[in-house]
N, C-alpha and C positions, 0 to 999 in steps of 0.2 A: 162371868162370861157374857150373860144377858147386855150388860153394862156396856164391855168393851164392842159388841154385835152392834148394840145401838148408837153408840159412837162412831163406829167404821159407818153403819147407813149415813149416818147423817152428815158424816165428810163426804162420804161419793152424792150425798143429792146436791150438799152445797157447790162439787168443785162441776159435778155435773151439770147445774143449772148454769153456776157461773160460765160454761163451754158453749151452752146452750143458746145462752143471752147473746155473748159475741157472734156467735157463728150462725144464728138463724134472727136476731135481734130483739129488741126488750118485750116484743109481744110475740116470742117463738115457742113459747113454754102453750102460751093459750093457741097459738097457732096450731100447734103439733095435735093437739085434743081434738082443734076442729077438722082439722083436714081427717086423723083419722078415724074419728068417732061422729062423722054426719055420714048418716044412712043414706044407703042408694049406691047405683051400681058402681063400678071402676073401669077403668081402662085395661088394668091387670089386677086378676087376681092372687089369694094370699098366696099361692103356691109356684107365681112366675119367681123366674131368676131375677127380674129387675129388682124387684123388692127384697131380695138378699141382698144383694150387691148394693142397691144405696142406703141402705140401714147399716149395714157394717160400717166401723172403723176406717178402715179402710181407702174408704172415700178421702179422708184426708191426705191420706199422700197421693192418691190416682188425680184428687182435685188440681194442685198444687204441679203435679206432671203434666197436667194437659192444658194449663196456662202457660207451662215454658213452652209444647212442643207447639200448638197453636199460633203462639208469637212468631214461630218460624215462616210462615205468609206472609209478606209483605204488605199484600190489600188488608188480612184480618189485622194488621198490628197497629196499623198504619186507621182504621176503624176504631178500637181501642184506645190508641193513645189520643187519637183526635177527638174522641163523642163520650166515652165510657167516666173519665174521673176517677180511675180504679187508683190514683194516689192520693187524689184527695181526700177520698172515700173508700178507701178497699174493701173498710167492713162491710158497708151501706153494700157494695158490689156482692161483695160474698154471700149478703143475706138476701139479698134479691135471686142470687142465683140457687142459694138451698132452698128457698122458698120453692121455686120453679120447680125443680126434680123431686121435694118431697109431695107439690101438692099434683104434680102426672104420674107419680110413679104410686102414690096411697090416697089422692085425694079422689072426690065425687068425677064422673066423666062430665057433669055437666061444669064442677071448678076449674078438671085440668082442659079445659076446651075453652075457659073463658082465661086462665092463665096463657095459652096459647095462643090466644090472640092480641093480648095486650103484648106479647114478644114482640109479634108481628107490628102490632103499629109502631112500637118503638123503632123496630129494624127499618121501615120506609122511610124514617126520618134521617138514617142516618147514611150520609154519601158523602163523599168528598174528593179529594185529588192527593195521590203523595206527593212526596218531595222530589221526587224524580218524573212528576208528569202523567202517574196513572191515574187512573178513574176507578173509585170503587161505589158499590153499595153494599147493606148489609143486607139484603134482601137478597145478591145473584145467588140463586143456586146455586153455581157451586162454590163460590166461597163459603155458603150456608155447609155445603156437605163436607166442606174441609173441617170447619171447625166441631161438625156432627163426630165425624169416624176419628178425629184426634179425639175427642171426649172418651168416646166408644173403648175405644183401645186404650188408654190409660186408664180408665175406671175399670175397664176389665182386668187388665192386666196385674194391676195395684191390688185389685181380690184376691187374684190367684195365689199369688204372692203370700198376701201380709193378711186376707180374710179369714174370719175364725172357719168356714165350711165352704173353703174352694168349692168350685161347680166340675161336674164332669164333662167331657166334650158335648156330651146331647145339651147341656145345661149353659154351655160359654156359646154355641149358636144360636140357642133360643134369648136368651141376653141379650143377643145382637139382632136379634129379629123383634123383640120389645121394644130395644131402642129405635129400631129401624119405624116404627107407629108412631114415637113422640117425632122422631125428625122430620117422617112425611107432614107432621102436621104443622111443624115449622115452616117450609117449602122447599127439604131435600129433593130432590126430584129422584127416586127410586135406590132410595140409601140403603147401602147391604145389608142381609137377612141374616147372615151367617160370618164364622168367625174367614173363611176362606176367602170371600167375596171382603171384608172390612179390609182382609191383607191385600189384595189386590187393585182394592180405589186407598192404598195410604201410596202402593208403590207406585203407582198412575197420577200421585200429585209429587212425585220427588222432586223434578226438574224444575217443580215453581218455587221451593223451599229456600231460601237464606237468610242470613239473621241480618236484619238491618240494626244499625244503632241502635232504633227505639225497642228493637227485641233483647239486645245485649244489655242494655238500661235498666227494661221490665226483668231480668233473672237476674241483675245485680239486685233491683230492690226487692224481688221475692225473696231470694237467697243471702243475702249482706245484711239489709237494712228492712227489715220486715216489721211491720206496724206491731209488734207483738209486746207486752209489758214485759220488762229484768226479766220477771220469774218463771217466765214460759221461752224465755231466751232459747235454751236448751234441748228441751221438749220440741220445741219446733224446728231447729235445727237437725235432729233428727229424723222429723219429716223432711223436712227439704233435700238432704242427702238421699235421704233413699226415694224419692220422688228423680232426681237428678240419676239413680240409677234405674229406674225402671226406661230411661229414656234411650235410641240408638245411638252407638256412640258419635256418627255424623252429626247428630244432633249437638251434643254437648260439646263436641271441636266448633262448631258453627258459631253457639253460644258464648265461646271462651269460657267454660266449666268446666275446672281440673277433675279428672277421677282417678282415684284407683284402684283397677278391679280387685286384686287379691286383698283389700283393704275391705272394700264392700262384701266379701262373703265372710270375711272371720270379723267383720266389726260392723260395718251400717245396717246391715240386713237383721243381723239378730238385733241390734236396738231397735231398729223398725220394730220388728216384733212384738218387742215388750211395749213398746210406748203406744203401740195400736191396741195392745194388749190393757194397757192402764185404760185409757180414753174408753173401750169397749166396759170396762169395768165400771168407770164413774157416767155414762152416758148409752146404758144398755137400751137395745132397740124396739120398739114403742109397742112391738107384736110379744116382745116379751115380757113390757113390762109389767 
């Protein structure tokens, strides 16, 4: 028994780091020690909801949801496709981005305030014109707070869902009032507190929402043609499904994304389950580990 014990550890640290390495990258392992083992205060402590919610599994399919439903902006996609490289690089991208949420959401207040400004200078660089004549930056307010409350809601929502200890209502506002501190410090200008207020600025950005090409392009290649090796084929197309249903259905007509619901409660949902369930198992979270 001892034997077989030591052998199952030693597959979940290997398939665990191996998840580790891709998704946070080849210094994420020592990353992770620093960000949560250097002394000194935080921004949240051990006991906010923020810090449930991006340690869970989870994350992975609310991540994955809120790059389709964000793409639905025309300034934010049209920002991305032009300045980001998220095809050239999608890892490099990804890992820059768990870097960011792990090191504001558990790191030092004096890291996540210097990760927070290095956003920002990145964002002043980046502006341009679409195809049809607009003007963007990635600094305006509010294209900032579009692509804040899509995060918001899709990372919420993906917990609720598929997270090993859903939050209760006192717990999914206080979430959103955590997050609403890292967005202010982005340059949301007064990003909601609560889950009430998040629904009310996503319904207050409908009218600006459609999929242009380059958004129907980015969820063919998240969903079709995903950078991911044969053997996580699978695996991750399971996230993508259920990532594709935590989204409105306008949404996924917008995107040309078949669904079908009676499909997703007796089949994609319970596989979510389990596969946030595996991942949680090879890659359990750093307060527990």
């Amino acid at each position: 028994m001892g034997l077989l014990s030591d052998g199952g550890s030693v597959l979940r640290d290997r398939i665990g780091g191996a998840i580790l390495t891709r998704v946070a990258g080849p210094d994420g392992p020592l990353n992770r020690e620093r960000i949560h083992g250097t002394p000194g205060p935080r921004w949240f402590g051990p006991d906010r909801p923020v810090r449930r919610v991006h340690g869970d599994a989870s994350m992975f399919i609310g991540g994955l949801a809120a790059l389709l439903l964000q793409s639905l902006h025309p300034l934010a996609m049209a920002a991305v496709a032009g300045h980001s490289g998220f095809r050239g690089d999608p890892w490099g991208r990804l890992q820059r981005t768990s870097t960011f949420l792990a090191v504001t959401t558990y790191g030092t207040a004096d890291a996540a305030q210097q990760a927070v400004e290095r956003v920002r200078a990145v964002h002043r660089m980046v502006r341009g014109t679409t195809s049809d004549g607009q003007e963007y930056r990635a600094d305006d307010p509010r294209l900032l707070c579009w692509v804040h409350i899509a995060e918001v809601d899709c990372f919420l929502r993906a917990h609720q869902r598929y997270g090993a200890r859903p939050l209760d209502d006192a717990g999914c506002d206080a979430y959103v009032a955590d997050m609403a501190r890292v967005g202010a410090a982005l340059g949301v200008v007064d990003p909601p507190a609560d889950r009430a207020g998040l629904e009310e600025r996503l319904a207050a950005y409908r009218g600006e929402l459609r999929a242009t090409p380059e958004a129907r392009s980015t969820a063919r290649f998240l969903l079709l043609h995903p950078p991911v090796p044969l053997i996580a084929r699978l695996p991750y197309g399971v996230l993508a499904a259920n990532a594709v249903s935590l989204l409105p259905a306008w949404a996924t007509r917008a995107l040309w994304v078949p669904r079908l619901p009676p499909a997703e409660d007796v089949c994609v949902r319970p596989l979510g389950t389990a596969v946030t369930a595996g991942i949680r198992w090879v890659l359990p979270p750093r307060d527990a580990a």
